[in-house]
C-alpha positions in Angstrom: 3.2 32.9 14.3 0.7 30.3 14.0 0.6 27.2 15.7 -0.5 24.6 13.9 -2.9 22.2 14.7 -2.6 18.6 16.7 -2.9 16.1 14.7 -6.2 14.0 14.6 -6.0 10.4 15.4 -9.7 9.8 15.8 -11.8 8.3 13.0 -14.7 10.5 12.2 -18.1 9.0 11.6 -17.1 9.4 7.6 -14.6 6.9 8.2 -16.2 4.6 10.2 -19.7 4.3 7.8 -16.8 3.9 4.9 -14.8 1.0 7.1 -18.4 -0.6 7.9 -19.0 -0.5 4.0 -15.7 -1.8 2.9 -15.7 -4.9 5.8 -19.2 -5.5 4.7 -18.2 -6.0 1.0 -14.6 -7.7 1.7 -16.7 -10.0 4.7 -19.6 -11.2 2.2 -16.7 -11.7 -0.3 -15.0 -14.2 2.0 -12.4 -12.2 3.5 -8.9 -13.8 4.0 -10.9 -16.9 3.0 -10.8 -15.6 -0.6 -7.2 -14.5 -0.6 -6.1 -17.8 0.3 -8.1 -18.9 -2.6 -7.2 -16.3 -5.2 -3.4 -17.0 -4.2 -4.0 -20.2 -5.9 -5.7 -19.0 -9.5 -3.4 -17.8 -12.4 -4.3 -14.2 -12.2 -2.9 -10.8 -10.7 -6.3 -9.6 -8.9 -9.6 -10.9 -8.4 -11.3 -9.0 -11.0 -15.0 -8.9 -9.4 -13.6 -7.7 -6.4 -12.3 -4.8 -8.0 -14.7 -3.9 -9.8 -17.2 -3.7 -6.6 -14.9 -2.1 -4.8 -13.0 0.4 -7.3 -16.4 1.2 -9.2 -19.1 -0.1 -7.2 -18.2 1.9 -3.8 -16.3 4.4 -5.5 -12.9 4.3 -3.6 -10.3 4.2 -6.8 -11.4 8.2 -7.0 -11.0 9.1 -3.2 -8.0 10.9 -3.4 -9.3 12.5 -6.8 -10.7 16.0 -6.5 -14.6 16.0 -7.8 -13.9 17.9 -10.9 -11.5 15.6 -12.5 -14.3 12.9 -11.6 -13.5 11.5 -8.4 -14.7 11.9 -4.8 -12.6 14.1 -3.1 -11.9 12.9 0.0 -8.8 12.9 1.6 -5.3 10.5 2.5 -7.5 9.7 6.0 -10.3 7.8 4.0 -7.9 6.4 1.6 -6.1 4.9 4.8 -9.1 3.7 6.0 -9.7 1.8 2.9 -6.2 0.3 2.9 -6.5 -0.5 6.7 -9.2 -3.2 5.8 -7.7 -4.4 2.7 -4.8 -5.0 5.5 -7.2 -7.1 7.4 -8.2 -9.0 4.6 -5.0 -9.4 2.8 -7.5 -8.5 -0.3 -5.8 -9.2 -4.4 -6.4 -5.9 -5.4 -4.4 -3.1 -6.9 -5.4 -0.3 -4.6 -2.3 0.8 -3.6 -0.9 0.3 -6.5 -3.3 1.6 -8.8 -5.7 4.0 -6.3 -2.7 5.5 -4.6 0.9 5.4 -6.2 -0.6 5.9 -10.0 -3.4 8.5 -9.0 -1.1 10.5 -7.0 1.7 10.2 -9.4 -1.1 11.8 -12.1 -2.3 14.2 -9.4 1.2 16.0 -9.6 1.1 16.5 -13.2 -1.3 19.3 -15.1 -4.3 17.8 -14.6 -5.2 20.8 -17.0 -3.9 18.7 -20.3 -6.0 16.2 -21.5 -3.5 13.4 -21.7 -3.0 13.7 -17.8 -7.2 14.1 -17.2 -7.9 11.4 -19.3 -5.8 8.7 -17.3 -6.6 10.0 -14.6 -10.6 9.8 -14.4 -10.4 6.2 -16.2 -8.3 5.4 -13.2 -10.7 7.3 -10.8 -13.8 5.5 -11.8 -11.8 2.3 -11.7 -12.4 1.5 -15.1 -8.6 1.2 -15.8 -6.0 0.0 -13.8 -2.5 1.8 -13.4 0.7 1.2 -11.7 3.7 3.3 -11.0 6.8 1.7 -13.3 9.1 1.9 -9.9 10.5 -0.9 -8.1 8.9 -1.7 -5.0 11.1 -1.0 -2.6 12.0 2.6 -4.0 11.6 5.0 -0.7 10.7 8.4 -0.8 13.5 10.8 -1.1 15.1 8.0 -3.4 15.2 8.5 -7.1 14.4 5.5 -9.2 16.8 4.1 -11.7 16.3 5.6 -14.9 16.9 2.4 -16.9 14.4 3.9 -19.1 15.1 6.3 -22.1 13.6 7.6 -25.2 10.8 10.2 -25.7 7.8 9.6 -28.1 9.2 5.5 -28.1 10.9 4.4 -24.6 13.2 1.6 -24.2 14.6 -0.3 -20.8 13.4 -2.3 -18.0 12.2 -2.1 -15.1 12.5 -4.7 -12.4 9.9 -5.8 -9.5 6.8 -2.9 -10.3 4.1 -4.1 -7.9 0.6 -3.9 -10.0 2.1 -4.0 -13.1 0.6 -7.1 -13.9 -3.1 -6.8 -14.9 -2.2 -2.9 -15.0 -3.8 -1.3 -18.2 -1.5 1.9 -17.9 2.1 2.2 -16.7 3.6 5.4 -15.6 6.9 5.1 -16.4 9.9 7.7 -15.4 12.4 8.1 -18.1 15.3 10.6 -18.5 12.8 12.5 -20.6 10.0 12.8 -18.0 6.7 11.0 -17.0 5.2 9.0 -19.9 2.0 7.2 -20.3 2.3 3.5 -21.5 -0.7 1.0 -22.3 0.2 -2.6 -21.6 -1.0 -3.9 -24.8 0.8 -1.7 -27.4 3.2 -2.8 -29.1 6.8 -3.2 -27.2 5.6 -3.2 -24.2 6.4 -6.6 -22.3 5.0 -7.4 -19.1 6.9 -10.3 -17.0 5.4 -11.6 -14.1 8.1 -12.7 -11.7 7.5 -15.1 -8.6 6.7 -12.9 -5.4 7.0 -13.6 -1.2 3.4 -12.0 -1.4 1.1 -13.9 -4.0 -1.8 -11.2 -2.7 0.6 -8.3 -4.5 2.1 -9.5 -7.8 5.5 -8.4 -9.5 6.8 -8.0 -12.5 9.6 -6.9 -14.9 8.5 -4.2 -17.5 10.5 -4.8 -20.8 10.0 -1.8 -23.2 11.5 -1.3 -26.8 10.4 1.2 -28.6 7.3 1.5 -27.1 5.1 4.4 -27.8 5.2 6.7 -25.0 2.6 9.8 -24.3 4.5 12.2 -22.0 2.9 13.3 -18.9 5.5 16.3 -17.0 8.8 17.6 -18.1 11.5 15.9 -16.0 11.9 18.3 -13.0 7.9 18.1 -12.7 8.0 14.4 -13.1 10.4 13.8 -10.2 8.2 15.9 -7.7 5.6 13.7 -8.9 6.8 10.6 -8.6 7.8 12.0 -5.1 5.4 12.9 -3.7 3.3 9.7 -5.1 6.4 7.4 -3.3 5.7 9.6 0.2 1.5 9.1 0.3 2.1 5.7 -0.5 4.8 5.2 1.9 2.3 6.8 4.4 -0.8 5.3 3.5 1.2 1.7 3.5 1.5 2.4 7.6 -2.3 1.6 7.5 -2.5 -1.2 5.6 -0.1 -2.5 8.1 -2.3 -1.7 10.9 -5.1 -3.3 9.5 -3.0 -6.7 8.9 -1.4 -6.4 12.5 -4.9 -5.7 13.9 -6.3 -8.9 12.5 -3.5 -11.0 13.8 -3.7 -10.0 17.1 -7.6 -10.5 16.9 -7.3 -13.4 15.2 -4.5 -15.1 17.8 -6.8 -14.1 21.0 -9.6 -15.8 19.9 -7.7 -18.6 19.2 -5.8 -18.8 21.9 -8.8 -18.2 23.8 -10.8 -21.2 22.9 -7.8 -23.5 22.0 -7.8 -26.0 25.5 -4.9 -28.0 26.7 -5.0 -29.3 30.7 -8.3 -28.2 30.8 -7.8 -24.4 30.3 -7.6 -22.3 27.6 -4.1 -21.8 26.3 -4.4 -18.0 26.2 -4.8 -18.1 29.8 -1.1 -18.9 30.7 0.6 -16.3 31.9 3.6 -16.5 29.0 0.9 -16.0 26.4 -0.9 -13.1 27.9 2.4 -11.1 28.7 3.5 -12.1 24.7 -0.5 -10.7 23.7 -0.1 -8.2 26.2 2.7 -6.7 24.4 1.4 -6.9 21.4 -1.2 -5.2 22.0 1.0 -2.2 23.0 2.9 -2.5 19.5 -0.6 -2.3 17.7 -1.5 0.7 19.8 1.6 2.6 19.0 1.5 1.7 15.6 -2.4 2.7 15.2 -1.6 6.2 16.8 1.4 6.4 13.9 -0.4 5.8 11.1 -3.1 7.6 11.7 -0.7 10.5 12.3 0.6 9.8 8.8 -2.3 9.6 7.3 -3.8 12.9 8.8 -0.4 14.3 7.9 -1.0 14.0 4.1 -4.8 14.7 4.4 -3.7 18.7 5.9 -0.8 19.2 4.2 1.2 19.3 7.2 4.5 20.8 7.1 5.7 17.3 9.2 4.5 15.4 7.0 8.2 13.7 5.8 8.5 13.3 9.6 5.3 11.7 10.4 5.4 9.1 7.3 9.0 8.1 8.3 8.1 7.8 11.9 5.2 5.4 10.9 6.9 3.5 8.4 9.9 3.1 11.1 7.4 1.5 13.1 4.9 0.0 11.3 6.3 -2.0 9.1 7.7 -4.1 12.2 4.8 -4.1 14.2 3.0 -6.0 11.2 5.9 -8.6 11.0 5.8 -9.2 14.9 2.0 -9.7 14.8 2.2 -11.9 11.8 4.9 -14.0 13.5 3.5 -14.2 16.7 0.4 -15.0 15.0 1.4 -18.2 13.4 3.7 -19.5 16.1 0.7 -19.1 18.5 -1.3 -21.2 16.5 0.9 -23.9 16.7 1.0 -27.0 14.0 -2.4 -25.2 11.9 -0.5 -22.3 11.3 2.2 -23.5 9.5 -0.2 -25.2 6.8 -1.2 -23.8 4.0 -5.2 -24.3 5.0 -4.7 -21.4 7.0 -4.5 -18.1 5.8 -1.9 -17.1 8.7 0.5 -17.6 6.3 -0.5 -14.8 3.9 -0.5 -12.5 6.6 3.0 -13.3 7.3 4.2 -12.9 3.7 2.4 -9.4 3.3 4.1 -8.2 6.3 7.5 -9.1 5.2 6.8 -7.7 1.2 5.2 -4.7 3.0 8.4 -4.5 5.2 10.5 -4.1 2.0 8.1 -1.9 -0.1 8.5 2.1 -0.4 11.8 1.7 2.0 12.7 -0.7 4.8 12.1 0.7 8.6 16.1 1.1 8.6 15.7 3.4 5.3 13.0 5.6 7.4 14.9 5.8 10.4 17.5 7.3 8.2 15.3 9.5 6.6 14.1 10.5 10.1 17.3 11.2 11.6 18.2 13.1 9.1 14.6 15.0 9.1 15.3 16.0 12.8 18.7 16.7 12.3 19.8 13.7 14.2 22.8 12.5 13.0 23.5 9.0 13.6 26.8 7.6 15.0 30.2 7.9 13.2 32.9 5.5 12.7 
């Protein structure tokens, strides 16, 4: 038998040119900065960002093999690219659109036309998709089918992340996967108030909207699962990155904030809290780069290692973000700073493709660890 081969949890020099690019562009764009701004206009993404990043660098296609017009890289670039949207809490639909949508298309026969035609518009970043799921559907967990209908759909669909400002929605229905543009007729987009304003929600109201289908129901379930499982694992990085900044962020404030003539990060309470944060971010770096190298190989773990990072993860980002703001006392809690934004990602990401109690269900059961009875 063969063994199979450790994981990598190293970046290779690939990645890092590709993080260097994608800093570069979110840094000169004004990094959390912006988001605090954008949080304030009337619109689901900043559209120029977007476009440089989708189209200009090229990233919507990275999980897009090179003959249906994308790059064809793998989940680890991808998870690179989501690590420093993390950082920046960026308004754009990349997981939304890049990741859930594209892989949902991916599963399909990318042989018919109606399946390669999305899918390169979304690839180039020319359109925008979004998987018609709610947001905190987990992998392993069916959606709802609230939808029905074949060549016309009718239902709803509550809380779809990237729906608004989404060109095409992939919606399940009992009859399979269909394709559905935003603007035809039936087809109602609501945006609904979310904890994140960097990730907008909405409810998708359809009656009788023309559908094109995409995969047979059986084929549109293993789609739609495996699309909720590389989101669910690529989402562990996007959590690194937003955990990473906040511990960066908190040392060098605490650093060169002064009260009795020292620097506050030099009592001893705040570097044992730092100190252990540190450890978490570790940890949680080592995770989802397991994940993410996981669904880059094809590894035969990969359910394990994507519930072990989400498990972890997605609390790791809420401590940071907590511990950020409290740390920076009275400034944190306004709305000037952007600490706040950090905090509300981490709890929306906490929720999204199944809460860390969901994984560690999914984990147990993985492993063959039964929880306890009674």
């Amino acid at each position: 038998m063969t063994t199979p081969a450790p994981p990598d949890l190293l970046y290779s020099e690939t990645e890092d040119d590709l993080r260097a690019a994608v800093r570069s562009l979110l840094t000169d764009r004004g990094g959390p900065t912006a988001a605090l701004a954008e949080a304030e206009r009337d619109r689901p993404y900043d559209p120029d960002l977007w476009r440089s990043l989708a189209t200009g660098m090229g990233t919507a296609g990275l999980l897009v093999p090179e003959r249906l017009g994308g790059q064809g890289a793998t989940a680890r670039e991808a998870a690179v690219v989501l690590e420093e949207l993390g950082r920046s809490v960026a308004a754009v639909p990349y997981l939304t659109s890049a990741v859930l949508a594209v892989r949902t298309l991916l599963g399909c026969d990318t042989e018919r036309p109606e399946v390669a035609g999305p899918l390169a518009a979304l690839a180039d970043g020319g359109r925008v998709g979004a998987l018609a799921v709610p947001l905190p559907t987990a992998p392993g967990g069916a959606p709802p089918e609230t939808v029905r209908g074949g060549a016309e759909l009718s239902g709803e669909i509550t809380s779809v992340a990237g729906a608004a400002g989404a060109d095409v929605l992939l919606v399940p229905a009992d009859s399979g996967l269909h394709a559905v543009d935003t603007t035809a007729p039936g087809v109602t987009v609501t945006p609904i108030t979310p904890l994140d304003l960097t990730r907008p929600l909405a409810r998708v109201t359809l009656t009788g909207a023309t559908a094109t289908l995409l995969a047979e129901p059986d084929r549109a379930r293993a789609a739609v699962a495996d699309a909720l499982l590389t989101g669910a694992g690529l989402l562990a990085s996007e959590q690194l990155g937003l955990a990473e900044w906040c511990l960066a962020e908190t040392v060098r404030y605490t650093g060169g904030r002064h009260q009795f003539g020292r620097p506050v990060g030099s009592f001893q309470a705040l570097k044992h809290r730092l100190a252990a944060l540190w450890l978490d971010v570790v940890s949680a770096r080592a995770t989802a780069r397991n994940a993410a190298d996981a669904l880059a190989t094809g590894s035969p773990d990969t359910a394990v290692a994507v519930a072990v990072a989400q498990a972890h993860c997605g609390e790791v980002a809420v401590r940071a973000a907590q511990e950020c703001l409290q740390l920076h006392g009275g400034i944190g809690m306004t709305w000037e700073h952007p600490a706040h934004l950090y905090l509300k990602r981490a709890k929306s990401d906490q929720i999204a493709l199944g809460t860390p109690g969901r994984h560690r269900e999914a984990l147990a059961r993985l492993v063959d660890l039964p929880g306890p009875v009674g």
